[in-house]
Each structure stands twice: as structure tokens, then as C-alpha cells.
C-alpha positions in Angstrom: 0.0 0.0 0.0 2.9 2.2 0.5 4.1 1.6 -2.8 0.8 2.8 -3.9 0.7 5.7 -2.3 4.1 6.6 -3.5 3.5 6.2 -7.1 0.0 8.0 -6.9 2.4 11.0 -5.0 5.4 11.2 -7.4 2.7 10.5 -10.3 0.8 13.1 -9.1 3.8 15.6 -9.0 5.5 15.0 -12.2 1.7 15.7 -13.8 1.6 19.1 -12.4 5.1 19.9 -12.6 5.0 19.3 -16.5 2.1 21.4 -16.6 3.4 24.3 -14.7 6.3 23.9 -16.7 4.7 24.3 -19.9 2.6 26.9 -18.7 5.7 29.3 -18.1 7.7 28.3 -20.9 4.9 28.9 -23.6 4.9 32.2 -21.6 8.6 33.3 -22.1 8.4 32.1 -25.8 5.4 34.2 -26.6 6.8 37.4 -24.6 9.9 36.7 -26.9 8.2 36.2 -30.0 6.2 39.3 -29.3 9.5 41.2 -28.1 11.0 40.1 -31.5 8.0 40.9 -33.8 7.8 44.7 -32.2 11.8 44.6 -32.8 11.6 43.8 -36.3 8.7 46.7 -36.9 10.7 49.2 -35.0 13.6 48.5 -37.2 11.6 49.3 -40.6 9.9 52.2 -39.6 13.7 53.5 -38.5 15.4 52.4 -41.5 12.5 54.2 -43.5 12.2 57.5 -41.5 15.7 57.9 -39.9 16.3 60.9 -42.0 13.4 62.6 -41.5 14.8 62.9 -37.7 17.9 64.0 -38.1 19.0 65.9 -35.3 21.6 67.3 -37.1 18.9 69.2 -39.2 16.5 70.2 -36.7 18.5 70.5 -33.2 14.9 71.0 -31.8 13.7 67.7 -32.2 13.1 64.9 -29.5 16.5 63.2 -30.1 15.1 60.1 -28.5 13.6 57.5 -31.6 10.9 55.1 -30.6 12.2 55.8 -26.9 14.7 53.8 -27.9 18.4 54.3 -28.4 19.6 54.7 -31.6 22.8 54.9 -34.1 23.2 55.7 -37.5 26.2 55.0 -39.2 26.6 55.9 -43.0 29.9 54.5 -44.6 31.6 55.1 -48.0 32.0 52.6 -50.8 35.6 52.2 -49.3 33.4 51.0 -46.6 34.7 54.2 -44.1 33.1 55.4 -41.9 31.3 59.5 -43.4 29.2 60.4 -40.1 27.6 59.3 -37.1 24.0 60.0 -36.4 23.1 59.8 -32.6 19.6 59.5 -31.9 19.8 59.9 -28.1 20.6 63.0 -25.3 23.8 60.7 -23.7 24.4 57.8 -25.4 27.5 56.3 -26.9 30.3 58.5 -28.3 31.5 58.5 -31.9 34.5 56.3 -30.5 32.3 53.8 -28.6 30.3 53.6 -31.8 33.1 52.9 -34.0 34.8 50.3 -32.4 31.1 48.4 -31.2 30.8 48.6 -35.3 34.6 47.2 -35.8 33.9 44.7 -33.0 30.7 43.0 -34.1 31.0 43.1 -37.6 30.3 39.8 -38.3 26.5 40.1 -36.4 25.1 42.8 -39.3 22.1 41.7 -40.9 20.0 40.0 -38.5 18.6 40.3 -35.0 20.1 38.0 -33.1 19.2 36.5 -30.1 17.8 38.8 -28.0 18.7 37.6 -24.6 22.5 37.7 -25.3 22.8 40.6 -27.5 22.5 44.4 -26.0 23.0 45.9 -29.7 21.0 45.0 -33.0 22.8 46.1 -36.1 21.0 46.3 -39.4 21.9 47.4 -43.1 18.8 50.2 -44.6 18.3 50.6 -48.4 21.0 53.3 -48.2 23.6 51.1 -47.2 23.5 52.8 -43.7 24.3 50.7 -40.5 21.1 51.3 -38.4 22.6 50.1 -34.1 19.2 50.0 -31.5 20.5 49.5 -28.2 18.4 46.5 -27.3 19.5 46.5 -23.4 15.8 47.7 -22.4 13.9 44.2 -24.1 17.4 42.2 -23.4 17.1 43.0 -19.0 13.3 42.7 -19.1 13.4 39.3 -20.7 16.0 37.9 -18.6 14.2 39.3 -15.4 11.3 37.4 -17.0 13.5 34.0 -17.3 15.0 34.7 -13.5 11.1 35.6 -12.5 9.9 32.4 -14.1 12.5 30.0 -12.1 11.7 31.8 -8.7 8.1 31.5 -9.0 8.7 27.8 -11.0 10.6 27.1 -7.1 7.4 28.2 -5.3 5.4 26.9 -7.0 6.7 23.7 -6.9 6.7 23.8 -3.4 3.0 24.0 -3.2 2.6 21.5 -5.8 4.9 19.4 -3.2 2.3 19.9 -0.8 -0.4 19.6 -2.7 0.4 16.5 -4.2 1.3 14.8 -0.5 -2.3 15.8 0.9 -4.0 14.9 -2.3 -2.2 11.8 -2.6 -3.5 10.7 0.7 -7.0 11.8 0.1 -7.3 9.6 -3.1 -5.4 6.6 -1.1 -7.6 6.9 2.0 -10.5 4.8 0.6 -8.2 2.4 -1.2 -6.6 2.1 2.2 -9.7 1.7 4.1 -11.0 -1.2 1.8 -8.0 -2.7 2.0 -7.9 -2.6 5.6 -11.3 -3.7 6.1 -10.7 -6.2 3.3 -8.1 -7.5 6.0 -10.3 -7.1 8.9 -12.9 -9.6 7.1 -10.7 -12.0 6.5 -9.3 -12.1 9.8 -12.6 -12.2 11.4 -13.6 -14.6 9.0 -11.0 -16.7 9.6 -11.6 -16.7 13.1 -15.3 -17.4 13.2 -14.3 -20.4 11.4 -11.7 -21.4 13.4 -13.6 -22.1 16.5 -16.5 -24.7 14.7 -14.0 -25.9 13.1 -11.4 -26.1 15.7 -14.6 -28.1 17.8 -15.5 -30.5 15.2 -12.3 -31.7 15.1 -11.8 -32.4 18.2 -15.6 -33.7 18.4 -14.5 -36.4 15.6 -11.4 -37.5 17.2 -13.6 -38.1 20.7 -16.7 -39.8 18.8 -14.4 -41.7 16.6 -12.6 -43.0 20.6 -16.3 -43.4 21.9 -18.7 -44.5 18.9 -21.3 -44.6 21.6 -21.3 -41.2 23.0 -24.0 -39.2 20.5 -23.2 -36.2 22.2 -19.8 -35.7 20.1 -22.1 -36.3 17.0 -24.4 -34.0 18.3 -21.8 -31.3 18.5 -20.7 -31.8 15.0 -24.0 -31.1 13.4 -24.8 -28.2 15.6 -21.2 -26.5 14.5 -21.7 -27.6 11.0 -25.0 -26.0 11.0 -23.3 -22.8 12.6 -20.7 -22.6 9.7 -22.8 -23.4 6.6 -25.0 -20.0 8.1 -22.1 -18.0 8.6 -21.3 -19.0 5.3 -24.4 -18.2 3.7 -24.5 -14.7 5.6 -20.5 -14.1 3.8 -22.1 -14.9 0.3 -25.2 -12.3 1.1 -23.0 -9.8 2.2 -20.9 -10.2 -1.0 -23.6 -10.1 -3.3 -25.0 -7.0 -1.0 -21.7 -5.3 -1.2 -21.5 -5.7 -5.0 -24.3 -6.3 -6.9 -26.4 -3.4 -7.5 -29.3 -5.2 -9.1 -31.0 -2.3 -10.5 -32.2 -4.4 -13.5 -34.1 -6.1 -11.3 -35.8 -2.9 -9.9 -39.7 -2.7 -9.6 -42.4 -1.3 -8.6 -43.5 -2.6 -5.3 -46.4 -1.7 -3.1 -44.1 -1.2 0.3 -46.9 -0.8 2.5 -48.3 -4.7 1.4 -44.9 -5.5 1.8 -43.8 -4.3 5.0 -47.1 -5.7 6.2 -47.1 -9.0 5.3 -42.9 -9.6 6.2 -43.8 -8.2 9.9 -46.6 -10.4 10.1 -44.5 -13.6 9.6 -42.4 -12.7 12.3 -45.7 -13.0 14.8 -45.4 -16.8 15.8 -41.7 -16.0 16.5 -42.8 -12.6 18.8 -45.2 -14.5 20.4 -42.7 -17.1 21.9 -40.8 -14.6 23.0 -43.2 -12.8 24.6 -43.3 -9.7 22.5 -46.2 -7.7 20.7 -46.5 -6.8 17.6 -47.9 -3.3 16.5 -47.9 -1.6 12.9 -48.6 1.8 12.1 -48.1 1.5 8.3 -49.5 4.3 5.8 -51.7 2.5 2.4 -50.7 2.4 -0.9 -46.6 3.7 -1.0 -45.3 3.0 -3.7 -41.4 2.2 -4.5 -39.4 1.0 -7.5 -36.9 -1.8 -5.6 -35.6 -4.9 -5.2 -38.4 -6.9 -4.0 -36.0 -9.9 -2.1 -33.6 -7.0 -1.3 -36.4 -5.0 0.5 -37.8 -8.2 1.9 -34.3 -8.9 3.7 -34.0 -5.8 4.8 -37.2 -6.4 6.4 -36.1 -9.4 8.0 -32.8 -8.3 9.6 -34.3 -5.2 11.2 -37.5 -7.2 12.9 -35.1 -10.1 13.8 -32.6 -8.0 15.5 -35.4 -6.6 16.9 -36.5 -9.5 18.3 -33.4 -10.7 19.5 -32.4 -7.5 21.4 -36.0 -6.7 22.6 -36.9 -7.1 26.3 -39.6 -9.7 27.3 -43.3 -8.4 27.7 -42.5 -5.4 25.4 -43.9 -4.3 21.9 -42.2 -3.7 18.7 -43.5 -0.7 16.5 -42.9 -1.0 13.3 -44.2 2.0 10.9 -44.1 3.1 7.4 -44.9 6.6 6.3 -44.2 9.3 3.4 -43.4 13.1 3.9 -43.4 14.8 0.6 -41.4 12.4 -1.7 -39.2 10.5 1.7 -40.5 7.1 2.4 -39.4 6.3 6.5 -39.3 3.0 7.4 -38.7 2.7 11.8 -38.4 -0.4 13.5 -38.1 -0.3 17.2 -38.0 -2.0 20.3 -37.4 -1.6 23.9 -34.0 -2.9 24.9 -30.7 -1.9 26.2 -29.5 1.4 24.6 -26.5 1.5 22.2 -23.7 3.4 23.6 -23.4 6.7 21.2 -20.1 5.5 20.1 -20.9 2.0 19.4 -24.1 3.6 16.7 -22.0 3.8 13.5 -19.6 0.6 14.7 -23.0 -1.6 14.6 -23.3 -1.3 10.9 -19.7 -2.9 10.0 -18.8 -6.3 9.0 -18.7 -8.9 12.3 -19.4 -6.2 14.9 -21.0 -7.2 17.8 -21.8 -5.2 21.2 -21.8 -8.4 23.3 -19.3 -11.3 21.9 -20.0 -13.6 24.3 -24.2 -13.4 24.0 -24.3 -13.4 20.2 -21.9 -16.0 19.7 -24.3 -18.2 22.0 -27.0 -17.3 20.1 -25.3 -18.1 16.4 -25.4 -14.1 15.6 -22.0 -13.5 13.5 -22.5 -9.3 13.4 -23.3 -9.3 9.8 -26.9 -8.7 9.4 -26.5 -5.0 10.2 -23.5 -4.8 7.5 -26.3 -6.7 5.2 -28.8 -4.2 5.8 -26.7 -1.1 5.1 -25.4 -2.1 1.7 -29.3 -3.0 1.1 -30.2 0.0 1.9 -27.4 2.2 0.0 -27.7 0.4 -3.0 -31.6 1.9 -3.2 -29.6 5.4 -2.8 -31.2 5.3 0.9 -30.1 6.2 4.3 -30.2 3.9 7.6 -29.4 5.1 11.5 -30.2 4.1 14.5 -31.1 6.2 17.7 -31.7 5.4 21.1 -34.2 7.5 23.4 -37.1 7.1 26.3 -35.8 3.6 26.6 -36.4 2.2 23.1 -34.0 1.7 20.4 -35.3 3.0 17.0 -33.2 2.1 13.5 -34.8 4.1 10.8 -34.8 3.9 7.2 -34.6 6.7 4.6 -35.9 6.3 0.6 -36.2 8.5 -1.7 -39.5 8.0 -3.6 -38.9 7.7 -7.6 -41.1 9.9 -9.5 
């Protein structure tokens, strides 16, 4: 499981990180590309107008081009240089000028890359050598690049962090089934063990004494105790993951509930109980019909079971706007508050000792839960004034 936890995390990570990688990248290449494109303009409109500004014609002109800074260097056919045209209040001097020109002769003719290069040198029509200091675009897209890794760093921090708690939420409920998965084949196992455990020792007695019936006896009574427990296993299983829902119908609940509560009557009556029913006509409910029926079953028997001698059972069945309820209760010990949601899982049992005496494996509860959310319902169980009330929740299909 911890392998699978890693893998989700570092899966999890790399996803993001490649995304927030692409994210930025695609950012500095468009801000570049856009850089260059508004470059390239810049440079025709000087090479076509440079003239036309000339400070040395009107010495009341803005000397500043395009608020840029910019040289113009015009050169003979010896390929000397005739003058120097500085479009800027304090640029470079004519020196500076000539030897950048003498020094980077080999880069005239193109724009170059723009994160290494501080000068652009380009050829007009004329045959004049147009220099753009480019330092402005060069600082703002390496402080883009160095702005890019920092955040890229934080970022990846949170992704860190993100990913860890993520991870785990999206493991939990693996985790959880696969504890529990654990959990019922440990208790399994050990339900088992004991009838099994007995009847061997039972065989190995009777098979000493052939005449003492009673080992015999104990054999059948612990077979009969595992082939139930089995049978409860393979209803939970199919509760837990068979859905059924093309086997849905419409039912008449109330005839339903009626009928299943009056076959448990004989079985009341030996124990001393009464039977009352307080159930509304005619609600309808698209179910499982056997489903519905065993639902019905579990809650009255556990009823039964846990209900004190002389005392009534209620069941009822109503509808408020498009709810059906369904409450089954009896007067019994209360449930503790914190043993209420522990009821419902898989070989839970309040008292150990009494249920296994009375061939009760915890299950039925577990049965009647995955019944219940497998009709999209909801089941609870409350204890107040003495009585112990589990209650059902459905949702009435229009």
C-alpha cells in the first residue's frame, strides 16, 4: 500500500510539474516572440524615417527614436566610416560607436538572439548601418527568465504539498478497503476457526467413543453454525457488490412491510413480545423486491433478539413529501453513542459472548446497510425514552 501511495504521489507531482512547466515556458516564448515581432517593426519604420529625424537638421527635435536608443552610421563605398548620427541626449560616443561597429561586424544583418545581444545592427536601403541599443527588451526578458524559475521554485513547493495531501486523500479509501478487506478475513477466519477447531476435536472423541452421541451431536450443531455463517459471507458479498438495479420494480411497500412483519408474529409470540404496525396505504417504490424483503427481516429479527420480554415492537411506514421512512423499534438496552455507527460494520457485535451463544456472527446489520445504499437510501439508528429506533430513509422515484 505504501508503494501505492508513492506512485500516486510522485505520479501526481511529475503531472503538475510538467504542466506548470509548460505553462511558463509557452509564456517566455510568446513574450519573446512578441518582443522580436515589435523589434523587427521598430527597425523598418527607423530604416524608412531615420532621416526625416535627423538631429543634425532640426537641433529642436526629441532626439530620443521610438524611446529607444539609436545609431546611424553611414559608410563610403571604401566601406569608411562619413558620419555618425546619434539619436539619443547621452548615449555612446563616436569612439564607442566605431569600435562596437569594428567589433561586431560579423553580427550585421539580422537580429540575433535577444537575450545575449544588447545591440541590434541592421543594413537600410541606403547602405547605412542602423545600431538599436536593445539592453531595455534584453534586462526585461532575462528578469522574465529569473522571474519564471523563482516562481517555478514556489510553485513547486505548493505542488509538493499539494500532491502529499491529495495523494493521501485519493489513497484513503483504497486504504480503508483494504484494511477492512483484512479485517474480514481475519474475522472470518476466526469465526471459522472455532467450529471448526470443535469439530475436530468432536470427531477424534466420537471416533474414541462410537457410543457417546453427544460428540455427534456437536458436530451437526457446528456444521449448521458454519454453513450459516457461510451463507451470511455470500449475502453480504452479493449485497456489497451487486447493485441489481435491473431487477428494480415497482412494489407496493406498505403490502410488503405488512405481510414480512406479520411472519415474524409466531416467532414474537414465543418470546413474549407484541407486535404493533402503524403503516400508511398504498406507497409506492421502485426496488428490489427480495432485497427489500431482507431488509425487512434483519431489522425485525434483531429486533426480536435485542427486545426485552413483555414489550412491543413498533414497526411504521410513512411518506413526507417524496421520503418514504421506514422505523423499526423495540425496547432494549441502549447502544452506547459511540458504538451507533460501529453496529453497521462487517462482524461487529456489542456483546461477543451473548451473540456468539445465540449463532449471531455481526453481519446482518452490515447486510442491511449495503441494502439500503444500493436503493440510494439512508439507515441510523437512535436510542431515546428507553427504546431503540433504526430508521430507514428512501427517496420516492417519481
Amino acid at each position: 500500500m505504501k508503494k501505492l501511495q508513492n506512485k500516486t504521489f510522485f505520479l501526481l507531482i511529475s503531472i503538475l510539474t510538467m504542466f506548470l512547466l509548460t505553462i511558463l515556458i509557452i509564456l517566455n516564448i510568446s513574450i519573446y516572440n512578441q518582443e522580436y515581432k515589435q523589434l523587427e517593426e521598430k527597425l523598418i519604420k527607423i530604416k524608412n524615417a531615420h532621416e526625416r529625424f535627423n538631429p543634425i537638421v532640426d537641433k529642436n527635435q526629441n532626439p530620443m527614436f521610438m524611446d529607444m536608443e539609436v545609431y546611424v552610421v553611414s559608410v563610403d563605398i571604401r566601406g569608411n566610416i562619413k558620419t555618425i548620427i546619434n539619436y539619443t541626449n547621452d548615449g555612446l560616443s563616436d569612439s564607442k560607436i566605431i569600435e562596437l561597429v569594428n567589433n561586431n561586424i560579423d553580427r550585421i544583418g539580422e537580429i540575433r538572439n535577444l537575450y545575449f545581444n544588447k545591440y541590434i545592427f541592421s543594413l537600410n536601403n541606403n547602405g547605412d548601418l542602423i545600431i538599436i541599443n536593445n539592453s531595455r527588451v534584453k534586462d526585461y526578458l532575462i528578469s522574465l527568465l529569473f522571474t519564471s524559475f523563482f516562481l517555478f521554485i514556489g510553485l513547486e513547493m505548493a505542488i509538493i504539498y499539494v500532491s502529499w495531501h491529495l495523494t493521501k486523500w485519493l489513497v484513503k479509501p483504497v486504504i480503508e478497503s483494504f484494511d477492512k478487506q483484512k479485517q474480514f478475513i481475519y474475522d472470518a477466519s476466526h469465526e471459522l476457526k472455532t467450529p471448526l477447531s470443535i469439530i475436530m476435536a468432536s470427531a477424534e472423541t466420537f471416533e474414541e467413543n462410537p457410543n457417546e452421541k453427544k460428540w455427534l451431536d456437536n458436530i451437526k450443531s457446528e456444521t449448521h453454525r458454519m454453513s450459516k455463517l457461510v451463507t451470511n459471507l455470500l449475502d453480504l458479498s452479493k449485497s456489497e457488490y451487486i447493485k441489481e438495479q435491473e431487477t428494480f420494480s415497482e412494489v407496493n411497500l406498505s403490502k410488503l412491510v405488512e405481510s414480512t412483519s406479520l411472519s415474524f408474529e409466531s416467532l414474537m409470540f414465543e418470546q413474549s413480545l407484541t407486535l404493533k404496525l402503524d403503516i400508511e396505504d398504498s406507497i409506492m417504490f421502485c426496488c428490489n423486491l427480495d432485497r427489500i424483503k431482507e431488509l425487512l427481516s434483519i431489522l425485525i429479527d434483531n429486533a426480536i433478539k435485542h427486545g426485552y420480554e413483555q414489550s412491543t415492537i413498533n414497526i411504521k411506514l410513512y411518506k413526507e413529501k417524496n421520503i418514504i421512512y421506514l422505523e423499526v423499534q423495540n425496547r432494549g438496552d441502549a447502544i452506547p453513542k459511540d458504538e451507533r455507527e460501529k453496529i453497521f460494520e462487517r462482524f461487529y457485535r456489542i456483546d461477543k459472548s451473548r451473540n456468539r451463544d445465540a449463532n449471531r456472527f455481526g453481519l446482518g446489520l452490515s447486510i442491511a446497510k449495503n441494502i439500503v445504499i444500493n436503493h440510494n437510501g439512508h439507515i441510523s439508528v437512535d436510542c431515546k425514552n428507553g427504546y431503540t429506533v433504526f430508521k430507514v430513509q428512501f427517496k420516492q422515484n417519481k
